[in-house]
C-alpha positions in Angstrom: 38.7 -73.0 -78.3 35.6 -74.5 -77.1 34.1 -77.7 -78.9 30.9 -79.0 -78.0 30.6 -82.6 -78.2 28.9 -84.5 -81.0 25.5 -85.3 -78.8 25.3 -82.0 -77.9 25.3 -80.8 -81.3 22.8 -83.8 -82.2 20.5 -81.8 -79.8 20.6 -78.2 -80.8 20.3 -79.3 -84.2 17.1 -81.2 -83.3 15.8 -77.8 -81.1 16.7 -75.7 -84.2 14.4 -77.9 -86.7 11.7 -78.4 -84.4 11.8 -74.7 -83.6 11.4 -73.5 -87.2 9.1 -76.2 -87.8 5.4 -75.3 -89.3 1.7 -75.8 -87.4 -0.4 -77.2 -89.4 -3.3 -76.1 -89.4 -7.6 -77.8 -89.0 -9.8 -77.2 -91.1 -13.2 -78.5 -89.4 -16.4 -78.5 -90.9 -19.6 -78.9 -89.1 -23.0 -80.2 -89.8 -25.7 -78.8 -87.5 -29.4 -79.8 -87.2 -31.8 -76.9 -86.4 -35.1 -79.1 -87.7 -37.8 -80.0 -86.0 -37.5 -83.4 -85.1 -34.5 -82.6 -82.4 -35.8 -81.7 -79.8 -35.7 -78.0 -78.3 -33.0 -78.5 -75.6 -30.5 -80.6 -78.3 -30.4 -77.6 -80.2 -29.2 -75.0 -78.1 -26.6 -77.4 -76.4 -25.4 -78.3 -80.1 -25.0 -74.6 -81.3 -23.3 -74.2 -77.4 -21.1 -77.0 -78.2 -19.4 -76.3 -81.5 -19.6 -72.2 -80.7 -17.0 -73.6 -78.1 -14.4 -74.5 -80.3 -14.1 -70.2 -81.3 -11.6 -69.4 -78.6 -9.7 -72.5 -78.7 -8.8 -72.0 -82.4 -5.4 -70.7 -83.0 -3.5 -69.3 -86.0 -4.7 -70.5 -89.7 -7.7 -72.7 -88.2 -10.4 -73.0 -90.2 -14.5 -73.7 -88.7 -17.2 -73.9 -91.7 -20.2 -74.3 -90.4 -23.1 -75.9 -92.9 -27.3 -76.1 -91.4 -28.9 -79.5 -92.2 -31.8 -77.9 -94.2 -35.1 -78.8 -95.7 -33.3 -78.7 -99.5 -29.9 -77.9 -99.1 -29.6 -77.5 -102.8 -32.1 -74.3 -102.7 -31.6 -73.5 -99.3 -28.1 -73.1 -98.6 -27.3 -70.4 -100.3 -25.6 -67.3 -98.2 -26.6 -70.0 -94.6 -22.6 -71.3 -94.7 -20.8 -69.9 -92.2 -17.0 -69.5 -92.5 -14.4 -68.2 -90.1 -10.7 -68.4 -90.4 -8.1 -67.7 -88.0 -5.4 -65.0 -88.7 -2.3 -66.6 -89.4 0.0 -63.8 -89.0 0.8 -63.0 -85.8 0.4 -59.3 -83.8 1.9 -58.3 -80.9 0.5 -60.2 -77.4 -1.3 -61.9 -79.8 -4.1 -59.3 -80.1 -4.8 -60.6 -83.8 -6.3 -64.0 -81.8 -8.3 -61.6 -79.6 -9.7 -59.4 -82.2 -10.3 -62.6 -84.3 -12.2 -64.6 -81.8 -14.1 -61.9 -80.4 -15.6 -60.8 -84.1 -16.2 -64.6 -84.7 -17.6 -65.1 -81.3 -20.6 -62.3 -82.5 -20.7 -63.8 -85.4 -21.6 -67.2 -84.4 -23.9 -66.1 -82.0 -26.1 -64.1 -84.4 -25.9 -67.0 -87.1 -27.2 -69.7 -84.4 -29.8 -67.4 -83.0 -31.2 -67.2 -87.0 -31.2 -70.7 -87.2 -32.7 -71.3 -83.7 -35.7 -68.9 -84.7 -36.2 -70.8 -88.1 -36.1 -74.3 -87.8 -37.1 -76.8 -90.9 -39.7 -79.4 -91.1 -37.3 -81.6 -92.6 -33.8 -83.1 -92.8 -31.4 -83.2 -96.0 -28.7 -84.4 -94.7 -27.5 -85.9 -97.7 -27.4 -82.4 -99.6 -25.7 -80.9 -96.6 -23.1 -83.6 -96.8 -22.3 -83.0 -100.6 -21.6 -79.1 -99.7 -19.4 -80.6 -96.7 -17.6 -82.5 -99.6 -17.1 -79.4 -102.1 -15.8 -77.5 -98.8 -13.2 -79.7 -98.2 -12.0 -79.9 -101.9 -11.0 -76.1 -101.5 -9.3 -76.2 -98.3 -5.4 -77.0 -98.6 -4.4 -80.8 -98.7 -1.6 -79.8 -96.0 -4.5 -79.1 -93.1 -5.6 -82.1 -91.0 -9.3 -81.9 -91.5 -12.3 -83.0 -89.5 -16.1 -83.5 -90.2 -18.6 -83.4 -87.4 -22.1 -84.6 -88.0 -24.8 -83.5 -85.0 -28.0 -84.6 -85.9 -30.7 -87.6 -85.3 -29.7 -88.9 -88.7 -33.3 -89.2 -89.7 -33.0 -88.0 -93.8 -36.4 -86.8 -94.7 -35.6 -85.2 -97.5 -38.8 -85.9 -99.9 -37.3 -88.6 -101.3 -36.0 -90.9 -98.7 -38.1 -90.8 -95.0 -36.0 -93.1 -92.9 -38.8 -93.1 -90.8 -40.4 -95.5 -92.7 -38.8 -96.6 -95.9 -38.9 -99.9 -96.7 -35.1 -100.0 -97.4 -34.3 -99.3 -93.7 -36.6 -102.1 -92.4 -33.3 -103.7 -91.6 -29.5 -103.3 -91.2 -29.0 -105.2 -94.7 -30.9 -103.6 -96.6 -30.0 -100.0 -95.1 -26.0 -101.2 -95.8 -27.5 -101.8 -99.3 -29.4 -98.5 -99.6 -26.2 -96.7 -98.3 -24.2 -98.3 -100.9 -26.7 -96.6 -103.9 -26.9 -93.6 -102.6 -23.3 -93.2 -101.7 -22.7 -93.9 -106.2 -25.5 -91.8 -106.8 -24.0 -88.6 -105.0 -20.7 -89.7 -105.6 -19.9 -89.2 -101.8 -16.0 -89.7 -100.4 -13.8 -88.1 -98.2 -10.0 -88.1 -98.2 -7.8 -87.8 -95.1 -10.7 -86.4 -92.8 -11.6 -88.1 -89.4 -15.5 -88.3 -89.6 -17.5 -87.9 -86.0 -21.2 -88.5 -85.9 -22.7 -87.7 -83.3 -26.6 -88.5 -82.1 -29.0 -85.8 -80.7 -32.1 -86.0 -78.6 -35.3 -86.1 -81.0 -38.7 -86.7 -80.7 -38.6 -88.9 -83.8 -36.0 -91.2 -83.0 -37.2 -92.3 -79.8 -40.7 -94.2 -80.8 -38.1 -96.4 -83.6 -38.2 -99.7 -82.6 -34.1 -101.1 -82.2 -34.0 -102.8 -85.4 -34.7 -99.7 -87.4 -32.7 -97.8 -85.2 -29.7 -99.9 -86.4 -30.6 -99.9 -89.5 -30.4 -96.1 -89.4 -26.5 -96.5 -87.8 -26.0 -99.1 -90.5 -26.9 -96.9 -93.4 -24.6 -94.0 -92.2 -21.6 -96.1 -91.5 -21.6 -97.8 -94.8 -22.4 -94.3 -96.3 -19.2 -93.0 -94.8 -17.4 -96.3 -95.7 -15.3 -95.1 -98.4 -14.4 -92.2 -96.3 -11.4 -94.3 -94.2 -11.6 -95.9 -91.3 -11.8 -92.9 -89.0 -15.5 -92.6 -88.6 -17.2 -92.8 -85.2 -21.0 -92.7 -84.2 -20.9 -91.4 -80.6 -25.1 -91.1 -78.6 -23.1 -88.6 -76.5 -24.0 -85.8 -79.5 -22.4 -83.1 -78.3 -20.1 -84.0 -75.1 -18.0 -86.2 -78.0 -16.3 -82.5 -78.9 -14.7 -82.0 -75.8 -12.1 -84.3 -76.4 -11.5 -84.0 -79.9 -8.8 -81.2 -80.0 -6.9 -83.7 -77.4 -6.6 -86.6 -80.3 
């Protein structure tokens, strides 16, 4: 009789587990700016950009895609998108095709909506508290990601970063972050956080030192978040590589 040898076995048993071993799955959400302020050209290359990740997801992913409206609270209503990939598997994997097809058409029609109807202003602090509540229903067990594309310019009535006082400079934005992160009660656990910057007609005439108070305000905002939050300028070319990481 035959007896393999104690490595051996050491390795099949390593092939066995690692075979029977489960994906797990991403869950990304995804903030996108149709308002006004971003220029025409941003738009369309932001909606191309994350309607790219479609036929790259693969069984049990999950893409939520939430507009940066004028007042997310009355406005967002029935404008989230959702699409899950099926997680069990058909034959040449034509549950994958069907699925991304479907979401594909999807997409495209929810983009072209937005496109036609963009705000006159930017609540991106509303849109990141339904981020939040999205996350707290998906699963613990998925790794989860939150991408930001906008030109971070919150006009949402109250705050017009713009020119409010608070953001004269990178103090007292850190400071004004701070507030506002208590007052919306604003944290995310175990997600990696990617901003990234689009071309707008608004953010160009800033002078540098309220430009960085604008960066300042949004990292602190996401401080309590972890330490996985980037700000990229590259807006939309930063997605490429994130499936890779």
């Amino acid at each position: 009789m035959n007896r393999l040898c104690l490595p051996c076995l050491f390795v099949l048993l390593v092939l066995d587990l690692s075979g029977c071993s489960r994906r797990v799955s991403t869950a990304t959400v995804v903030l996108v700016d149709p308002s006004g302020s971003v220029t025409a050209q941003a738009r369309k290359q932001e909606f191309a950009a994350v309607g790219a990740f479609i036929p790259e997801m693969r069984r049990g992913d999950l893409l939520i895609v939430v507009p940066i409206a004028d007042d997310e609270a009355a406005d967002i209503q029935g404008r989230v998108l959702r699409l899950q990939a099926p997680v069990r598997r058909e034959a040449y994997d034509t549950d994958l095709r069907r699925f991304r097809d479907l979401a594909s058409r999807e997409y495209a029609a929810f983009a072209a909506d937005l496109l036609a109807h963009s705000g006159d202003r930017t609540d991106i602090l509303g849109a990141l508290d339904v981020a939040r509540q999205e996350f707290e229903a998906i699963p613990g067990s998925d790794r989860r990601r939150l991408i930001v594309l906008s030109d971070f310019l919150e006009e949402d009535g109250q705050y017009r970063f713009t020119s409010d006082p608070n953001l004269a400079s990178a103090a007292k934005a850190r400071n004004l972050a701070a507030q506002v992160r208590r007052e919306h009660g604003f944290t995310l656990k175990n997600a990696q956080v990617n901003l990234g910057t689009l071309e707008s007609t608004d953010l160009a005439p800033l002078g540098s030192e309220r430009r960085l108070a604008v960066w300042s305000f949004w990292s602190e905002y996401f401080a309590r978040s972890g330490p996985r939050t980037r700000i990229q300028f590259d807006g939309t070319g930063m997605l490429a590589g994130l499936d890779s990481e």
